[in-house]
C-alpha positions as a Markdown table, in Angstrom:
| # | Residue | x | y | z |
|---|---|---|---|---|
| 1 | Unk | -59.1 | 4.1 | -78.4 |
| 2 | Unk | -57.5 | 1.4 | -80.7 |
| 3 | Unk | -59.7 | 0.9 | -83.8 |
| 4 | Unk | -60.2 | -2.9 | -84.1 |
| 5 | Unk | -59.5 | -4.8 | -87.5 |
| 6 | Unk | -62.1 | -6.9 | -89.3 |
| 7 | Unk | -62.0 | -9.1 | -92.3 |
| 8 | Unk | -66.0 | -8.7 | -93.8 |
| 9 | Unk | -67.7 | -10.9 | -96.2 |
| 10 | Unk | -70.8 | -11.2 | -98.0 |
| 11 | Unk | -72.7 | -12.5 | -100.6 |
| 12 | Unk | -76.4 | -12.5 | -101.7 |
| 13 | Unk | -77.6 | -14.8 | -104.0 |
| 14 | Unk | -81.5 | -15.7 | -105.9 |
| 15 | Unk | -83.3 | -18.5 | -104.0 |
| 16 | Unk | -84.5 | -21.8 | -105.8 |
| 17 | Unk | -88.1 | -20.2 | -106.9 |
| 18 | Unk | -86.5 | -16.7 | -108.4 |
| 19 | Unk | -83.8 | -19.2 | -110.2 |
| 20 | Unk | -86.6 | -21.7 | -111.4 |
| 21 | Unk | -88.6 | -18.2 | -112.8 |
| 22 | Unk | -85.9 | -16.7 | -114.1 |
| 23 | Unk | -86.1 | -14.1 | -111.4 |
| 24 | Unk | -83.3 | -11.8 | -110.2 |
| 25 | Unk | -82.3 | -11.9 | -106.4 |
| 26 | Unk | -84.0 | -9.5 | -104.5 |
| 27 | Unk | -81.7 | -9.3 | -101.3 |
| 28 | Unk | -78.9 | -7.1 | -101.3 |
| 29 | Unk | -75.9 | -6.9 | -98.2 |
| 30 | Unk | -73.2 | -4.1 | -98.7 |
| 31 | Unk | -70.3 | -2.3 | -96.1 |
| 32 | Unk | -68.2 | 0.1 | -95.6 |
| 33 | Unk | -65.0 | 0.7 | -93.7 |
| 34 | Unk | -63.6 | 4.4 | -92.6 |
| 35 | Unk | -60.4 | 5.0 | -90.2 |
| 36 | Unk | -63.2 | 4.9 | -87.4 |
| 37 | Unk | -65.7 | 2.3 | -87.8 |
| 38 | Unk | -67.4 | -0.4 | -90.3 |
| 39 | Unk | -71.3 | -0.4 | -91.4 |
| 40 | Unk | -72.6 | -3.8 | -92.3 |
| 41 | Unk | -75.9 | -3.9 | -93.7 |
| 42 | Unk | -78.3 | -6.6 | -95.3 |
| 43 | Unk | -81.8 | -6.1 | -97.0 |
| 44 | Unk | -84.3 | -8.2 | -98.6 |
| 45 | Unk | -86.9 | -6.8 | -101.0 |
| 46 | Unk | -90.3 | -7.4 | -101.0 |
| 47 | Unk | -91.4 | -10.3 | -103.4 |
| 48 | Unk | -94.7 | -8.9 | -103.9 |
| 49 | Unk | -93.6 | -5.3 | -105.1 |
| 50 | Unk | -92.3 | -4.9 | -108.7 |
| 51 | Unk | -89.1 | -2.9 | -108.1 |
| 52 | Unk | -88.1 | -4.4 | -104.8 |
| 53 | Unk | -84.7 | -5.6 | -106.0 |
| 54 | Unk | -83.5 | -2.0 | -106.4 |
| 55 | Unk | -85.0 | -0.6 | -103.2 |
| 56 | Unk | -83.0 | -3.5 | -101.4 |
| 57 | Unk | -79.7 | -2.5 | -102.9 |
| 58 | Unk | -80.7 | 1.1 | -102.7 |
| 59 | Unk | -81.3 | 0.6 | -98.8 |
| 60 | Unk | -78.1 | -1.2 | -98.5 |
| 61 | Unk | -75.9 | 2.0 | -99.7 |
| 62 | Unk | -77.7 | 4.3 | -98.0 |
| 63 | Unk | -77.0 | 2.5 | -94.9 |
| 64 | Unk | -73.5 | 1.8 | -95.6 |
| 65 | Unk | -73.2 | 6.3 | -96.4 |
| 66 | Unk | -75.3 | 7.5 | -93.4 |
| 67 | Unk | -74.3 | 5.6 | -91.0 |
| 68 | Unk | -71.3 | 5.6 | -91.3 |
| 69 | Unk | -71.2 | 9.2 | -91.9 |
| 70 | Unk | -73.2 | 9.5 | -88.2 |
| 71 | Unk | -70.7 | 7.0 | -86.4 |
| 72 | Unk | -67.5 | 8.7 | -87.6 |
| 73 | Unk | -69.0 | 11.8 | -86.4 |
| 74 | Unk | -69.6 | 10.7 | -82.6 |
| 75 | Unk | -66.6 | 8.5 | -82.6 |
| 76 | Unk | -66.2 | 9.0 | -78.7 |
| 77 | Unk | -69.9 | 8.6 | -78.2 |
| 78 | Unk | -70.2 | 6.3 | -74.8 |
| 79 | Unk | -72.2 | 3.0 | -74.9 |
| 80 | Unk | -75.8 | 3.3 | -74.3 |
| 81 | Unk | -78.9 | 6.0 | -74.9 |
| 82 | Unk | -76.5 | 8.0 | -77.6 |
| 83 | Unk | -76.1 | 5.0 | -79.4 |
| 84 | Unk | -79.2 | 4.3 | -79.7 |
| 85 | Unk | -80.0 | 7.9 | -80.5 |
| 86 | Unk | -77.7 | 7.7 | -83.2 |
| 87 | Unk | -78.6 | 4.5 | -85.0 |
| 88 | Unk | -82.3 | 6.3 | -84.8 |
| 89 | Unk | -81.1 | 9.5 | -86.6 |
| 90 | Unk | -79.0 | 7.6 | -88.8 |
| 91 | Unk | -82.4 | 5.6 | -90.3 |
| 92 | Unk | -84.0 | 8.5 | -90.5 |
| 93 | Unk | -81.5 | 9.8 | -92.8 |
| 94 | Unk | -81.4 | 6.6 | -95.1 |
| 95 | Unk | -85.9 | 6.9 | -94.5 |
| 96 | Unk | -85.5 | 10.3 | -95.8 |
| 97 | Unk | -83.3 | 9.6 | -98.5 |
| 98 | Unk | -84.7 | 6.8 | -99.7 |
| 99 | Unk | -88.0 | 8.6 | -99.9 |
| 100 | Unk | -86.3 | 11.7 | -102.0 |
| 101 | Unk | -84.8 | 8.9 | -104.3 |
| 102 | Unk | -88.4 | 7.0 | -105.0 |
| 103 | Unk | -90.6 | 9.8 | -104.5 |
| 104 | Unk | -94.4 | 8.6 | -104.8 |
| 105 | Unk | -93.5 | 4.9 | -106.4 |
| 106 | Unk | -92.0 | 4.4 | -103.2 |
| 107 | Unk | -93.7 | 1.4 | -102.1 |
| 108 | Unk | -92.6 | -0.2 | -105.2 |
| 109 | Unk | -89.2 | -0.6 | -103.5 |
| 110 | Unk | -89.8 | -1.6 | -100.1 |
| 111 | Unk | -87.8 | -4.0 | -98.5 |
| 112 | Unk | -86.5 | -4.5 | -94.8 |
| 113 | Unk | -83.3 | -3.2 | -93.5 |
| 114 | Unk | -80.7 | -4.9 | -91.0 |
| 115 | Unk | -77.4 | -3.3 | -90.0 |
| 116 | Unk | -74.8 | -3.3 | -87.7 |
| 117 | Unk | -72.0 | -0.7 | -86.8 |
| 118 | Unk | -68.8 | -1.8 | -85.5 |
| 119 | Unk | -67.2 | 1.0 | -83.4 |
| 120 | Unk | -64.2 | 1.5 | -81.1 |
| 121 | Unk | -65.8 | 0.0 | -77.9 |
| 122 | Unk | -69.5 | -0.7 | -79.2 |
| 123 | Unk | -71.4 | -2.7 | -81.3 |
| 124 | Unk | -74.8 | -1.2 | -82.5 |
| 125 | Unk | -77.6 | -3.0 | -84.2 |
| 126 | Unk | -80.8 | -1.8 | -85.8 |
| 127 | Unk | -83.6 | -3.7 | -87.5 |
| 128 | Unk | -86.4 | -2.5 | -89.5 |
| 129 | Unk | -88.4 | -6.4 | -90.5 |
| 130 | Unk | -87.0 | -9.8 | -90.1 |
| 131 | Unk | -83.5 | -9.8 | -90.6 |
| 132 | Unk | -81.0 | -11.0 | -87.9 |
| 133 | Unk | -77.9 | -10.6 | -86.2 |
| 134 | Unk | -75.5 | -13.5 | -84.4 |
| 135 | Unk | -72.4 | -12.8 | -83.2 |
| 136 | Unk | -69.5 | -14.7 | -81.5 |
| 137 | Unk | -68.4 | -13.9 | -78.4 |
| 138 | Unk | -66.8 | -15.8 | -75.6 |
| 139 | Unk | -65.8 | -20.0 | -74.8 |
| 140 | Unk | -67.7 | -22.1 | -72.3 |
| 141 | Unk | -65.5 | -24.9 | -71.7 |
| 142 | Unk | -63.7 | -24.7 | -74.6 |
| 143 | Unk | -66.6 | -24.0 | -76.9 |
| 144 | Unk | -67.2 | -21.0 | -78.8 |
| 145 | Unk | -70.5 | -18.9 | -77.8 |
| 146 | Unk | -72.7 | -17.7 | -80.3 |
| 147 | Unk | -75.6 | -15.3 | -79.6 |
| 148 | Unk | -78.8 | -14.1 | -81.1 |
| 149 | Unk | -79.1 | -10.4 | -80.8 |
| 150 | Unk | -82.8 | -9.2 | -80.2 |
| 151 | Unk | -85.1 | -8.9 | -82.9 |
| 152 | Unk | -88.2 | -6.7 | -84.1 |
| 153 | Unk | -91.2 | -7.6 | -82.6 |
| 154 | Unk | -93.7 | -8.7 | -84.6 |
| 155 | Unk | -96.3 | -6.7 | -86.6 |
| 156 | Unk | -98.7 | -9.0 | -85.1 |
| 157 | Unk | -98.5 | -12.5 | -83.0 |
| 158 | Unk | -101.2 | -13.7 | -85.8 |
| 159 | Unk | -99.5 | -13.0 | -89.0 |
| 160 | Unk | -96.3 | -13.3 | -91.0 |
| 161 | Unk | -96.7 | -9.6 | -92.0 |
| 162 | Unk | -93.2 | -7.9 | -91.7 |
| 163 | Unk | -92.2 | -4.0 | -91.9 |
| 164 | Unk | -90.5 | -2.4 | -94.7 |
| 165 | Unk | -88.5 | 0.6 | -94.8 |
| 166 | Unk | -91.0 | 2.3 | -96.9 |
| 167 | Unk | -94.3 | 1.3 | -94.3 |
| 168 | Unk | -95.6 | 4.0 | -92.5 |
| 169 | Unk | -95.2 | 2.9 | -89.4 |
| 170 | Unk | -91.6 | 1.9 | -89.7 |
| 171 | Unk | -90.1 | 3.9 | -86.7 |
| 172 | Unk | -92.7 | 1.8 | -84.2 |
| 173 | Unk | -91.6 | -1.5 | -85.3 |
| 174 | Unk | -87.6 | -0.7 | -85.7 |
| 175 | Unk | -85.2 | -2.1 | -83.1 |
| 176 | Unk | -82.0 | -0.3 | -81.9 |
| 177 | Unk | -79.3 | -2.6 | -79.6 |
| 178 | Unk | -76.0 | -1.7 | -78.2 |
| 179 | Unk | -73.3 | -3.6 | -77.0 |
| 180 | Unk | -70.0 | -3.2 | -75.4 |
| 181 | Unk | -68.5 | -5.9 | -75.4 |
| 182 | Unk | -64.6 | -6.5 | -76.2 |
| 183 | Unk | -64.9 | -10.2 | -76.4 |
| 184 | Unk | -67.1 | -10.3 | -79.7 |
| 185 | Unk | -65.0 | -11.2 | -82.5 |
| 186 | Unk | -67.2 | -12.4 | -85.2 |
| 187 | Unk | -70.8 | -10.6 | -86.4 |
| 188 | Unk | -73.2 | -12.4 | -88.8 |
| 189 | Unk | -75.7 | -10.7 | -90.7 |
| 190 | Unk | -78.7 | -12.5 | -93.1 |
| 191 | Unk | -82.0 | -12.0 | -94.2 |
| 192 | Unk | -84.8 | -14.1 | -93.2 |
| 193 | Unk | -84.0 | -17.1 | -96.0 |
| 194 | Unk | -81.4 | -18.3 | -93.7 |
| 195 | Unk | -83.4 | -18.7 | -90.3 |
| 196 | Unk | -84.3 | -22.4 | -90.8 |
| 197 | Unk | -80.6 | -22.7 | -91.7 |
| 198 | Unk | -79.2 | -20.8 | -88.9 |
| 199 | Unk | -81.7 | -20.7 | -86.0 |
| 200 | Unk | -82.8 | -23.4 | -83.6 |
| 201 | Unk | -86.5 | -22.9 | -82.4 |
| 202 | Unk | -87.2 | -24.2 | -78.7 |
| 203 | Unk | -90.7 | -25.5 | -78.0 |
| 204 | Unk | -92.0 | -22.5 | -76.4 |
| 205 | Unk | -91.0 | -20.5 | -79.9 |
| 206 | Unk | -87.7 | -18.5 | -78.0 |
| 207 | Unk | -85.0 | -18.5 | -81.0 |
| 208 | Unk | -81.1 | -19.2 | -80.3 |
| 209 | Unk | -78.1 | -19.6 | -83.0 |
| 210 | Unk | -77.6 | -23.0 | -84.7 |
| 211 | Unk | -74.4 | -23.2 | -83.0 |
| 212 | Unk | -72.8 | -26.1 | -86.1 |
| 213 | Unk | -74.1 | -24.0 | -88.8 |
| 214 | Unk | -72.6 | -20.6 | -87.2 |
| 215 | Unk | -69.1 | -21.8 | -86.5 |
| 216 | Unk | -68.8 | -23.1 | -89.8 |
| 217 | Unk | -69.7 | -20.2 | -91.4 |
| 218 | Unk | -67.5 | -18.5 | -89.0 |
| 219 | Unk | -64.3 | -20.6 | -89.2 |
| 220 | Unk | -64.2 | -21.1 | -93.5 |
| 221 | Unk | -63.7 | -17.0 | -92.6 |
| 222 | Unk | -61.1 | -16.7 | -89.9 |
| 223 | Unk | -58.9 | -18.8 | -92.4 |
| 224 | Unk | -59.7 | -16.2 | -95.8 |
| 225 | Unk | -59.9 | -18.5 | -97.7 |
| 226 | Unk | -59.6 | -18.5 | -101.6 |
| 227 | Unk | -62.6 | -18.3 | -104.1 |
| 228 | Unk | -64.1 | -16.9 | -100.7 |
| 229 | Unk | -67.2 | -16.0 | -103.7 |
| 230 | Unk | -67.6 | -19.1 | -104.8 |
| 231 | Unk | -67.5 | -21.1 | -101.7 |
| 232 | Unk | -70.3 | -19.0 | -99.7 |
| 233 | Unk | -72.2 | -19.0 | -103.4 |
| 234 | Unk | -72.3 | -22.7 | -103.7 |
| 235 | Unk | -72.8 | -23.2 | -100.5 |
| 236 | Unk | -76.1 | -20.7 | -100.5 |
| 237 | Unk | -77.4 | -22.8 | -103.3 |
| 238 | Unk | -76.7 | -25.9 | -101.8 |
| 239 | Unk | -79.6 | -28.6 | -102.1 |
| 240 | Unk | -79.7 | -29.0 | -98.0 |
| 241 | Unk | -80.2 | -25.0 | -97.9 |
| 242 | Unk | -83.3 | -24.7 | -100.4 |
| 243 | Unk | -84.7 | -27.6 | -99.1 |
| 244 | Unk | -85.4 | -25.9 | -95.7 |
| 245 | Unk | -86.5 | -22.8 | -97.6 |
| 246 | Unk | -86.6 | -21.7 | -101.4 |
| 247 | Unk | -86.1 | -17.5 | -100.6 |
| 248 | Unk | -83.1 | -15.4 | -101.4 |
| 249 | Unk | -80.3 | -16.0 | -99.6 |
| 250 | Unk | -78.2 | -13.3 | -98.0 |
| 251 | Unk | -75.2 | -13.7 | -95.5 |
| 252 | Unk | -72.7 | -10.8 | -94.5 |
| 253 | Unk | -70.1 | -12.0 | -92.0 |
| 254 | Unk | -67.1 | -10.4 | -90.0 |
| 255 | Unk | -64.2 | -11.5 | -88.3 |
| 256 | Unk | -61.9 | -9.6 | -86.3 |
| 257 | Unk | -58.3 | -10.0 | -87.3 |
| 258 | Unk | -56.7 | -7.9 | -84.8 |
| 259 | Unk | -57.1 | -5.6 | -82.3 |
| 260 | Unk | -55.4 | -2.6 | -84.0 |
């Protein structure tokens, strides 16, 4: 099966309250790409925990190592239940991990984990918290599609409360999605500082993707353009950005360049 080509790029960057405290950004986004798939992965630390900027970019590389390390494995795993299976096996190596690496200070790290694995006829997506997935796939009349991939349910419909890859309950609240789909050729990753940005919110609370925002974000990709650092940065910090919300910003983005 041909292995499809994708241009990936990400940046995280300290919101407007860590900046203003002289704070370091506690979101973290890292990939990986081997002969057989890509691993995408964003995190964002807890504010409230004192070493939560290193358990995000800890979560982040252990993402990008084990799953990758599963996928590559199982490349001619079939869409459906074994992909699912696998994203599962492949948290609980990162969990495990991860617990090894902190030992009892654990929840001094915690922070959520989002990531996506791009394989040779699948997409899989997993969740642990509030980060998010778009991707684009598809024109109606002309128009790009972009779509919200299922999220997490929520700890509780009564509070903001959101899982960490350290709570003990992780594994209840974590999400698992698979795709197969040959007509996605752009994936979008972020942490929850971007949802005002890039999320509409209909009346009765169902979220879709800010359609403007996504295809820009999409587009200043598919051209690679230069300074591509720089760019994402200043937009991130941009004054229309922090005013709908002051948080870290994280946003990991791939395009597909070719079909192999």
């Amino acid at each position: 099966m041909t292995v499809p080509s994708w241009r990936i790029h990400g940046l995280s960057v300290e919101g407007y309250r860590h900046r203003r405290q002289g704070l370091p950004c506690q979101d973290a986004c890292g990939w990986v790409v081997t002969s057989a798939v890509a691993v995408l992965a964003v995190a964002d630390g807890a504010g409230s925990r004192p070493r939560s900027e290193e358990g995000s970019r800890l979560a982040v590389k252990l993402a990008a190592e084990h799953f990758a390390r599963r996928a590559g494995a199982a490349v001619e795993v079939q869409p459906g239940e074994a992909v699912h299976e696998l994203l599962r096996d492949a948290l609980q190596d990162v969990s495990d991990d991860f617990l090894d690496r902190t030992g009892s200070d654990a929840p001094d790290f915690a922070t959520t984990l989002t990531v996506v694995v791009l394989a040779p006829g699948w997409l899989g997506h997993l969740t642990v918290g509030d980060g998010f997935v778009v991707v684009r796939a598809g024109t109606e009349d002309g128009e790009r599609q972009f779509h919200l991939l299922p999220q997490a349910a929520a700890v509780s419909e009564y509070s903001n409360e959101t899982v960490f890859l350290t709570s003990p309950d992780a594994a209840r609240w974590t999400h698992t999605e698979c795709l197969s789909d040959d007509g996605i050729d752009g994936v979008l990753l972020s942490t929850d500082g971007l949802a005002q940005a890039m999320l509409n919110r209909s009346a009765s609370g169902a979220q879709s993707p800010n359609t403007s925002f996504a295809d820009a974000v999409f587009r200043s990709l598919d051209t690679a353009p230069d300074d591509a650092d720089g760019k994402l940065a200043a937009l991130l910090r941009s004054d229309r950005l922090t005013a709908l919300n002051a948080d870290d910003k994280t946003l990991l983005r791939a395009v597909r360049t070719s079909r192999g």
